[in-house]
N, C-alpha and C positions, 0 to 999 in steps of 0.2 A: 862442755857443749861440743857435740861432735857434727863433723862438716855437714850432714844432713840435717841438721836440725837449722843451725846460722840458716842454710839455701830456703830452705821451708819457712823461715821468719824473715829473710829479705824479700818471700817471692811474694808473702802476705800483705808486707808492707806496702810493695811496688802496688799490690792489688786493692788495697786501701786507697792510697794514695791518689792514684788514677782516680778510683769511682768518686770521689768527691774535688774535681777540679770541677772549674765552670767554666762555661761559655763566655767567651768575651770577644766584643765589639773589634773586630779592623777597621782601620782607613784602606779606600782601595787604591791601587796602586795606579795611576794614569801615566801614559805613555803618548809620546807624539813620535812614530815612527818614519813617517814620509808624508811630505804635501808636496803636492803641482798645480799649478795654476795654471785656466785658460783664459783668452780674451777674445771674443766673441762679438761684433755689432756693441761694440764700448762697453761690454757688460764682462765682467773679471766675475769666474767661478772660482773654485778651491777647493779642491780634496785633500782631504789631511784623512790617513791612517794610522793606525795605534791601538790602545787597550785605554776604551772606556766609562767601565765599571756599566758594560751593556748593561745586564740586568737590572741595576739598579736606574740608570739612566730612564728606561723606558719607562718608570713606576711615577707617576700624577706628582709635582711638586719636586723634584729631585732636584739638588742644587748642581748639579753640571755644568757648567759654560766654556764656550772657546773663545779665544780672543785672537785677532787677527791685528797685527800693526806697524806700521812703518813709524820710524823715529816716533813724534807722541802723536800721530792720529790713532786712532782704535777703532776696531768695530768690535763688538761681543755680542757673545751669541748664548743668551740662555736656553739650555734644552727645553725647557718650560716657559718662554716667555718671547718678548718681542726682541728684535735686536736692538742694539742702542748704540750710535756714534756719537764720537768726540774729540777729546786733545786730553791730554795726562803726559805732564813733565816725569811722572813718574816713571814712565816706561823711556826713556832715553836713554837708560843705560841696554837695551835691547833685551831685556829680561821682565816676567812678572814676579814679583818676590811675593812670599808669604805678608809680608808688613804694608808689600802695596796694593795687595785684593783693599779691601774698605776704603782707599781714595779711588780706587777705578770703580769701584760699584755707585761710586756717589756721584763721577764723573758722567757727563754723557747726556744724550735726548734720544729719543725716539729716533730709528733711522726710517728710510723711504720703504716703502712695503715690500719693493721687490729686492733688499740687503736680507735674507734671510736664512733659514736653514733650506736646504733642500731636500735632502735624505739624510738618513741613520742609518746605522745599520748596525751591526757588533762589531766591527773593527775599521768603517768607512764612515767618515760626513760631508753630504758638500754642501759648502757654503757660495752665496753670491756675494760681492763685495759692493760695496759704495764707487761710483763714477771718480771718484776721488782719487783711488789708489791709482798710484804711479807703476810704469814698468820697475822694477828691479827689485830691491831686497824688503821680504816683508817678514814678519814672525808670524809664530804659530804655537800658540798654549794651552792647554786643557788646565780647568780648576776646578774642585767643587769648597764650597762652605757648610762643614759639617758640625754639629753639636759638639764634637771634640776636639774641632778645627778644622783649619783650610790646608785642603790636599792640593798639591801642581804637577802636573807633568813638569818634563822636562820644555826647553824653547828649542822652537826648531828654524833656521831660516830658510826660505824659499825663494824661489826667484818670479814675479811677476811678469808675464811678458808684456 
């Protein structure tokens, strides 16, 4: 078999090959790049920026949420849904872990109406916080819970004024 033929029967392959791969499912990748916080007439805002699967986010039901927390108070913020505070031992190590999404979704009540999302945007959120939070050091994490599991950003710390 001479060298033109082998190129001709790899190039076939390659082209085989190729036409019958499939499509298959990502997790998206979320990102917490910068948050600031304001304090206002006792009322604590919070902008967090980052990459978070915009698209998908803005689509009816989308499991998105951010979680906002010093040592174990929280507030979370479903993109779909109402906020909910609380307390979770869990988050005292200053992290959400993959194993501690399902105790902090179980955690929690309804928060006050005006603890909620403010704007979206594709790389902006801002959020109000509960009269609760303290000046100084708070977290900041994106997650979603997907059919093939639960996605996190990274943890970001901020400073509260």
């Amino acid at each position: 078999m001479g060298p033109r033929a082998a190129a001709a029967i790899l190039a076939a392959l390659v082209v085989l090959a190729s036409t019958s791969a499939r499509p298959s499912a990502t997790s998206p990748t979320l990102v917490v790049s910068a948050a600031s916080g304001m304090r206002a007439d006792g009322r604590v805002a919070v902008t967090v920026e980052g990459a978070f699967d915009f698209p998908n986010a803005v689509q009816v039901g989308y499991p998105l949420q951010l979680v906002v927390f010093q040592d174990t108070s929280f507030v979370r913020f479903p993109i779909a849904g109402a906020a909910q505070v609380g307390q979770s031992s869990l988050l005292a190590d200053g992290r959400l872990d993959s194993d501690d999404v399902p105790g902090l979704l179980a955690a929690g009540s309804p928060a006050p109406g005006d603890v909620r999302i403010v704007s979206l945007s594709s790389t902006r959120v801002v959020l109000t916080l509960p009269a609760s939070f303290n000046p100084g050091a708070a977290t900041v994490q994106a997650f979603a819970v997907l059919a093939d599991g639960r996605v996190l950003s990274n943890p970001l710390v901020l400073v509260l004024p």
